[in-house]
Backbone bond lengths (Angstrom), bond angles and torsions (degrees), N, CA, C in turn:
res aa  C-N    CA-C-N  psi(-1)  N-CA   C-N-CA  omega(-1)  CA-C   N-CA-C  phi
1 X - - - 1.450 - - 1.525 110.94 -
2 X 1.251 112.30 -17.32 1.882 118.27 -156.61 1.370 94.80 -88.66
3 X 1.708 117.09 -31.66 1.236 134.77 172.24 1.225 129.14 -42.05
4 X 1.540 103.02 -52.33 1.556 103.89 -164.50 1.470 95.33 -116.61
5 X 1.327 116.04 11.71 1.694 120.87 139.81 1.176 127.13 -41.98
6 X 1.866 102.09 -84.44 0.942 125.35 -178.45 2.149 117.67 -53.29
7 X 1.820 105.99 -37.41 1.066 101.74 -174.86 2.069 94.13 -76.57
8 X 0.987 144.46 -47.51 1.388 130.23 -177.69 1.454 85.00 -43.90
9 X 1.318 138.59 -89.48 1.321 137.82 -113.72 1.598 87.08 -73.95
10 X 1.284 133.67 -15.55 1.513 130.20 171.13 1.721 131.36 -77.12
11 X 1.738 92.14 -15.00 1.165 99.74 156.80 0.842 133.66 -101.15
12 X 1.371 140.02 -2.12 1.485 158.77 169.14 1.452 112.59 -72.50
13 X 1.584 112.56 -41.69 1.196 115.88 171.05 1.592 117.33 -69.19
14 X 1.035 116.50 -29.70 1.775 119.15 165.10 1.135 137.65 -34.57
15 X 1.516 133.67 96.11 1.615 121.61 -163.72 1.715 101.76 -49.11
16 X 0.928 134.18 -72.67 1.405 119.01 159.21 1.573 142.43 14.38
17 X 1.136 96.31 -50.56 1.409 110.39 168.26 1.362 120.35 -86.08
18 X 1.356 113.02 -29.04 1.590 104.04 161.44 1.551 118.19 -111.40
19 X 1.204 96.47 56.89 1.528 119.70 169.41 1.492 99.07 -64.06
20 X 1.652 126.57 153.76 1.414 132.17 178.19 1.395 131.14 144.24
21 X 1.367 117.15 179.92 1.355 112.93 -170.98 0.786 104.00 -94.92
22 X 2.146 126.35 131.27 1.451 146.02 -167.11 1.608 94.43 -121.59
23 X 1.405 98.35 123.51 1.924 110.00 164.47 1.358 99.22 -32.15
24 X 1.464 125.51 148.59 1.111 126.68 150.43 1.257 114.52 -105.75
25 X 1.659 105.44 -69.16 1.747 120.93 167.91 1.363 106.51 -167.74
26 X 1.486 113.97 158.17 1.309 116.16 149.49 1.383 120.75 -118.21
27 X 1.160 118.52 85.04 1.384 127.66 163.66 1.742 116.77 -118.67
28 X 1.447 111.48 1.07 1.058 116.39 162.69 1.875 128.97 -58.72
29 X 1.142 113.25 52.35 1.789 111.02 -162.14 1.555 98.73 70.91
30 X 0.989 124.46 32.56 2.230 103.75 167.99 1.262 80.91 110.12
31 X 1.295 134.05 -49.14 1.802 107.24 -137.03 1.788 104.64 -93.28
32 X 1.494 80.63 158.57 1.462 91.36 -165.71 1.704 103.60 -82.62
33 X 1.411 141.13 124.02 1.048 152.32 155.17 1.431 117.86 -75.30
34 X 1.657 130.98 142.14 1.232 154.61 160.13 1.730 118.82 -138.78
35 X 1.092 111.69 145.58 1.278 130.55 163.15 1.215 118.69 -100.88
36 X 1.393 124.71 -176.00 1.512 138.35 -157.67 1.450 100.13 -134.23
37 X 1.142 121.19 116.58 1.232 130.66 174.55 2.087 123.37 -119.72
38 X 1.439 109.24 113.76 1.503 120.14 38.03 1.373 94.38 -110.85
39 X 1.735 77.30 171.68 1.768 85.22 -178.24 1.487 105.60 -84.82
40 X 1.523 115.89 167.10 1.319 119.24 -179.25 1.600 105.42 -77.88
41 X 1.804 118.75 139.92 1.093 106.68 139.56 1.413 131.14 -108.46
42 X 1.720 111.57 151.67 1.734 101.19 -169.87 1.057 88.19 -135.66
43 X 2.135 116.58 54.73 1.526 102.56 151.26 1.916 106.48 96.43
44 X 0.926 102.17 -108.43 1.569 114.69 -162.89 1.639 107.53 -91.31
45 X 1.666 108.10 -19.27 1.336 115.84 -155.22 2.426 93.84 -143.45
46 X 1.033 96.57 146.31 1.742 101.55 -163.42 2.116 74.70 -117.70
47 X 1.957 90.70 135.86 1.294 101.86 -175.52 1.749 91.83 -102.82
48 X 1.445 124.11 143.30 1.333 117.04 -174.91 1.916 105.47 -135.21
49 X 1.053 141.06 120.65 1.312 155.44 -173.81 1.375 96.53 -95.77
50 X 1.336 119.11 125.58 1.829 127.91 166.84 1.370 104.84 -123.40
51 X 0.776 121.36 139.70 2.074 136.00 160.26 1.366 125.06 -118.82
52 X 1.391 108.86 96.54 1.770 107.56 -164.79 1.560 106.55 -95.80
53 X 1.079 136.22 148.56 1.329 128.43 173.93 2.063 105.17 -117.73
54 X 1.183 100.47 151.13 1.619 89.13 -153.89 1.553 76.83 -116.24
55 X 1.594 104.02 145.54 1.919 116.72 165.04 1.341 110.87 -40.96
56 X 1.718 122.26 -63.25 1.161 157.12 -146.79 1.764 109.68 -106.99
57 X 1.265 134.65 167.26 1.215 130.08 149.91 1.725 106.53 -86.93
58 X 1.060 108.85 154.72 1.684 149.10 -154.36 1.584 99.77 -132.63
59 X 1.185 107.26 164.13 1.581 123.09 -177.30 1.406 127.04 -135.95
60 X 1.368 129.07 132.18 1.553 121.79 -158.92 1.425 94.21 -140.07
61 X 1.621 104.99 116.32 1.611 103.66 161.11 1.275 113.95 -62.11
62 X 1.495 118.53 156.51 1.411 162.92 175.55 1.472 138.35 -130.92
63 X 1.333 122.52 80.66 1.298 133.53 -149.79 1.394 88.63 -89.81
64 X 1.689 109.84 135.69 1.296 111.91 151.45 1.204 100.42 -139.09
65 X 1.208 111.98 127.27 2.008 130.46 -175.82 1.221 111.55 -59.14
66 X 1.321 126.95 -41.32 1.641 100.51 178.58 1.632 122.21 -120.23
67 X 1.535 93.40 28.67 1.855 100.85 156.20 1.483 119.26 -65.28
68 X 1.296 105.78 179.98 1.556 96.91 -179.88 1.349 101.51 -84.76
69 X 1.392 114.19 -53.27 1.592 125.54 -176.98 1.547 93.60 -78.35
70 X 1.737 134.60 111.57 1.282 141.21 147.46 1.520 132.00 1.19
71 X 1.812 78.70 -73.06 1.614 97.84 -153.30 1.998 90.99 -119.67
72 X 0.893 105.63 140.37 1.871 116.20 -178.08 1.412 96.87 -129.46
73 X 1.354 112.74 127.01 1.498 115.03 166.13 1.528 118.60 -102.36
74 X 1.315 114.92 110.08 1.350 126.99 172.04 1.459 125.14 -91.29
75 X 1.719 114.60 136.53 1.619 117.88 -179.31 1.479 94.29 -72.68
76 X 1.479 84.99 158.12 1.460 129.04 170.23 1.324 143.03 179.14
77 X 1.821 122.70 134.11 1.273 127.43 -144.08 1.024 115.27 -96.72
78 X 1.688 137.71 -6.57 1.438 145.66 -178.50 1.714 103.86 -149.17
79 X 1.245 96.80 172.20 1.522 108.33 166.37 1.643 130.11 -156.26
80 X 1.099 145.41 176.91 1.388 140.09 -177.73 1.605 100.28 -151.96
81 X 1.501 92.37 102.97 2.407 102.52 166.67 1.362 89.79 -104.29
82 X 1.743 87.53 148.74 1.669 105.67 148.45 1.145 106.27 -130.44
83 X 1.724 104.40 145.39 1.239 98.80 -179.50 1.157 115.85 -128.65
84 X 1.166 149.08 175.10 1.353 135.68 -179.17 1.708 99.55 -120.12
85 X 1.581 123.02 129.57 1.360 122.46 -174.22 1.533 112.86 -123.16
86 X 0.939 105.43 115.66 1.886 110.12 -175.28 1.938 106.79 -86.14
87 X 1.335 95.51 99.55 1.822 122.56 -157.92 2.189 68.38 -62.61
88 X 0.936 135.13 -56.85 1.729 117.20 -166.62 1.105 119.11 -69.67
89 X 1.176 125.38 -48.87 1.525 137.44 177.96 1.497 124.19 -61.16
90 X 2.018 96.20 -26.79 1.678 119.19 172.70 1.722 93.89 55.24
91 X 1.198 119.76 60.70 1.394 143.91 -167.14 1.556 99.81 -127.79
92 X 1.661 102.26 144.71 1.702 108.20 -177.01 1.589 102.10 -131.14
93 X 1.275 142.96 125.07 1.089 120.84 -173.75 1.533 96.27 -131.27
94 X 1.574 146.11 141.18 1.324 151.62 -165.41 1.869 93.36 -99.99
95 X 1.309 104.99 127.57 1.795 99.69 -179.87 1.760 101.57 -106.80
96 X 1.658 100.83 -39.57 1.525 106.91 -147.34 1.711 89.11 -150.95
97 X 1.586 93.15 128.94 1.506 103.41 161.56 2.079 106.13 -134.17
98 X 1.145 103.96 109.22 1.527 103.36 139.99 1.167 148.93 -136.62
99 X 1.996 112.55 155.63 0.841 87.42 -133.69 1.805 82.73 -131.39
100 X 1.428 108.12 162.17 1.186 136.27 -169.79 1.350 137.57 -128.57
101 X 2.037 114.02 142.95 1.649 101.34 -145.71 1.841 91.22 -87.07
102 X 1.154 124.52 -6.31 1.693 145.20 -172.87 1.523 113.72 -71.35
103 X 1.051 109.83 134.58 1.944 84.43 161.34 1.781 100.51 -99.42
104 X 0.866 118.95 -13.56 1.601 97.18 169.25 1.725 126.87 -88.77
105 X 1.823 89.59 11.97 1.780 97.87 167.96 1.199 119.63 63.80
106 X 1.373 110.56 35.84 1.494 133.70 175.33 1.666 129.38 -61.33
107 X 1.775 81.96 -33.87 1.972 106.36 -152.94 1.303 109.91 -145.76
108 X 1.293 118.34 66.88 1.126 138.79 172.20 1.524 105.63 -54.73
109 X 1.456 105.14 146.91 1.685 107.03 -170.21 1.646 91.95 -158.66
110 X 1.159 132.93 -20.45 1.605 106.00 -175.40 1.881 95.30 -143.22
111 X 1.129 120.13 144.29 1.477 132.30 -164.76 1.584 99.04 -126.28
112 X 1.323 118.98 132.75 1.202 110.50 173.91 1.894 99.22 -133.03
113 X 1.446 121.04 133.29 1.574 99.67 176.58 1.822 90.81 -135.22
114 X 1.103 114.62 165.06 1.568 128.25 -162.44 1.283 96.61 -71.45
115 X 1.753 122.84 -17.67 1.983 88.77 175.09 1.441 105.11 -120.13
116 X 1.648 117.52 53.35 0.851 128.59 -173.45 2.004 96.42 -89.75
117 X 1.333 104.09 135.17 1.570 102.13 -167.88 1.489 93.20 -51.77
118 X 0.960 122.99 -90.23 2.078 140.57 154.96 1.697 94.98 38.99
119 X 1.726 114.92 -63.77 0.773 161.41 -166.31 1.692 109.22 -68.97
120 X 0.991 116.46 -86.07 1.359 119.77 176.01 1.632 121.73 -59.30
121 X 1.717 107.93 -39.94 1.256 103.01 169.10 1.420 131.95 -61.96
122 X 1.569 101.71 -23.37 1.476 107.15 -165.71 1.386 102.22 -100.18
123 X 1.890 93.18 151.81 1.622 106.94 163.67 0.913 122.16 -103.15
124 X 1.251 130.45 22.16 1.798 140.69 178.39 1.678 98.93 -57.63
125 X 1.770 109.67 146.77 1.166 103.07 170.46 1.667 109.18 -65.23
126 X 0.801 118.76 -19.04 1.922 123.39 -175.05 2.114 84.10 -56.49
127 X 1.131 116.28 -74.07 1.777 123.40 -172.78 1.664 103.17 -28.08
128 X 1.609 100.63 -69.52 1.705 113.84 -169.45 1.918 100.88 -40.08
129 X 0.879 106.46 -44.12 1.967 120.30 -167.48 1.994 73.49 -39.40
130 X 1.432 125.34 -76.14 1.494 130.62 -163.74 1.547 132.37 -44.90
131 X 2.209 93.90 -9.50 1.201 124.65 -169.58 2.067 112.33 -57.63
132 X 1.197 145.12 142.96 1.549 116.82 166.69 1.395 84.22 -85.56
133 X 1.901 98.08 156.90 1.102 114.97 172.79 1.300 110.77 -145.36
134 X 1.513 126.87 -173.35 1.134 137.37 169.36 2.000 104.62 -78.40
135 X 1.741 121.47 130.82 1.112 116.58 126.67 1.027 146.49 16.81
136 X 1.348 136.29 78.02 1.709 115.01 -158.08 1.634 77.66 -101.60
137 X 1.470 131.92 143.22 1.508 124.86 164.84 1.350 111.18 -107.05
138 X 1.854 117.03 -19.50 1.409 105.21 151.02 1.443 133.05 -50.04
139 X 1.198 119.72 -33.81 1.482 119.68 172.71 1.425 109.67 -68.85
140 X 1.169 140.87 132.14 1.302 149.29 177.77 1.716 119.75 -63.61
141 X 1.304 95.13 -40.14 1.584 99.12 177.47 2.161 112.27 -83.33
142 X 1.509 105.49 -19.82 1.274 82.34 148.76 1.214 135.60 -118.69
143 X 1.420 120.64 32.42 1.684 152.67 148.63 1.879 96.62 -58.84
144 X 1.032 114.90 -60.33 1.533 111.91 -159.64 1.162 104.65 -84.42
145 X 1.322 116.41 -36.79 1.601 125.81 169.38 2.199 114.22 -37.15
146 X 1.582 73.88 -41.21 1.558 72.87 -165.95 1.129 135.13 -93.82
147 X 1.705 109.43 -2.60 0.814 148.13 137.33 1.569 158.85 -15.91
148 X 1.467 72.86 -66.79 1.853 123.95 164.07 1.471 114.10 -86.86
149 X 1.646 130.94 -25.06 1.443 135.50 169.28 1.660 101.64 -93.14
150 X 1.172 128.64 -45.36 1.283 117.92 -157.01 1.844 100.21 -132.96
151 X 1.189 109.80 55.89 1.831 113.83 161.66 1.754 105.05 -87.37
């Protein structure tokens, strides 16, 4: 019995085990933001997972190349970025957005990742979002962001 005491109470203590989604903020327009904890490290660069859930439905282009109309904009009530954040450089770079008709991110339906042609070819502000950039620490959400990768 002392056994499988001690081994539960050894897994509980494991950052691992309380792996999960941590409030971030909602000051993003209403919606409530979280991250994924822990965050990944890959070394030189901190991998970071967000899940925003929006009040309202939102809209996500969808390129398909040989429709007549290109680009189709479809609703949607949540989403999931990762981003990769360079804690030295204080650099934000967008890798991966998907996105979902759920707010509990059930039913994923459109994938967007930064070397997606769609993506690279285009100059839509929707593309630039995939751009690396500098840190803004006036903005709050990448204040906490950075925070949350590099404490």
């Amino acid at each position: 019995m002392r056994k499988y005491l001690l081994l539960l109470l050894t897994m509980a203590l494991q950052p691992s085990a309380w792996a999960g989604w941590v409030f971030l903020t909602n000051n993003n327009h209403g919606a409530n933001d979280y991250y994924f904890s822990p965050v990944e490290d890959k070394g030189k660069v901190k991998g970071l997972r967000t899940f925003t859930q929006l009040p309202v439905d939102a809209k996500v282009p969808f390129h398909t190349p040989k429709a007549v109309v290109k680009v189709m904009l479809y609703n949607y009530t949540s989403e999931q970025s990762t981003y990769e954040i360079n804690c030295q450089e204080q650099s934000i770079q967008l890798m991966e957005r998907i996105f979902y008709r759920d707010m509990a991110g059930k039913v994923p339906f459109i994938t967007h990742k930064v070397k997606d042609e769609f993506i690279q070819q285009s100059n839509s502000e929707f593309a630039r979002m995939f751009i690396k950039t500098p840190l803004h620490f006036d903005d709050i959400r990448h204040s906490r962001m950075y925070e949350a990768a590099c404490k």
